[in-house]
N, C-alpha and C positions, 0 to 999 in steps of 0.2 A: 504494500500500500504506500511506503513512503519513500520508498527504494529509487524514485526519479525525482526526489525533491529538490531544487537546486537549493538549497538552505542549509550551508552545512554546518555539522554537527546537528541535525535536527531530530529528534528521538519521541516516538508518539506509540501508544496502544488505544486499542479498541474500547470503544465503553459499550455502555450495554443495549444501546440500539443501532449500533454500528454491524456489519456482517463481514468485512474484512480485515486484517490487523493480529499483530500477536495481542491476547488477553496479557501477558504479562512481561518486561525486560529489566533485565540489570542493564545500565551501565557503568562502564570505569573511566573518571577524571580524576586527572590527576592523581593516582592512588587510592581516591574513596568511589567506595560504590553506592550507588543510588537506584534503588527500585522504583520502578514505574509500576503503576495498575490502574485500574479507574476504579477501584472500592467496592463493588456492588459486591463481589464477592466476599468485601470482608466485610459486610452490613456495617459500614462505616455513618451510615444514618443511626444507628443503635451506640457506637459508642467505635474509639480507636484501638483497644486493647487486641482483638485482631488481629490488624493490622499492625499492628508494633511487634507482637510475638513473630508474625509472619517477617518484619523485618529483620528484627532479631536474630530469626532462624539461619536467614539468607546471609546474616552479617553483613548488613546495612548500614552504610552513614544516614544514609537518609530516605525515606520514602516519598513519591509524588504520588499522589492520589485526587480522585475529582467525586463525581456520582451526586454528592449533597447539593454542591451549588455553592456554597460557602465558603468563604476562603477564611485559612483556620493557616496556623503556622505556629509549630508550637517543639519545642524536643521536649522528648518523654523520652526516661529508661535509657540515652544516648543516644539516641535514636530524632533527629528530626522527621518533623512528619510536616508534610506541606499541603495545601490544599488551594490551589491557583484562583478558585470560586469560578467563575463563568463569563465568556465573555458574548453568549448565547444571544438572539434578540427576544426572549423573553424575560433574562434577568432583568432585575429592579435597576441591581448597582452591578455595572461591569468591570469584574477584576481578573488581575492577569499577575502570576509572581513573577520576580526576577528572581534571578541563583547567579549568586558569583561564588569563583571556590578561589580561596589566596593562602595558601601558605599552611594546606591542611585541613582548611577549616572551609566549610559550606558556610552561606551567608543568604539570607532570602525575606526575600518584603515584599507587598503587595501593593500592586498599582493601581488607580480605580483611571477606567476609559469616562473620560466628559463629553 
């Protein structure tokens, strides 16, 4: 699905009305890894625990996840967990994260679209 993107480094999975796409990826910057999903799997509407054990598992710096709509950006357990919120036309408010990685360290805030 994203395999002729001209956007490089661009890295995306399927959410849950999508039909093409891997359901989940790792990638590696700079020495940390970061789990992509879109949450539905891990009823991330019900709570992150989840998903944090799931990152955990994988030995995760950090998790991207979407499904709620909400953008939420928080580390738990070492682990951040990020949540971009939407930049859909039926959101209210439209957000989009940034991720910079400097020196080790993941780094991410939320941007709201005017």
């Amino acid at each position: 699905m994203f395999k002729d993107n001209p956007i490089k480094n661009f890295y995306g999975v399927k959410g849950n009305c999508d039909l093409y796409g891997e359901r989940e990826k790792i990638v590696c910057i700079d020495g940390l890894k970061i789990f992509l999903t879109h949450g539905d799997a891990y009823s991330v509407k019900s709570g992150y625990l989840r998903i944090l054990m799931r990152a955990k598992e994988l030995e995760c710096n950090a998790v991207i996840f979407g499904h709620t709509h909400l953008p939420f950006i928080e580390e738990l357990g070492g682990v951040l967990l990020i949540n971009p919120g939407s930049c859909s036309y039926y959101s209210q408010v439209k957000t989009y994260a940034v991720l910079t990685i400097k020196d080790g360290k993941i780094n991410a805030y939320i941007n709201e679209l005017k």
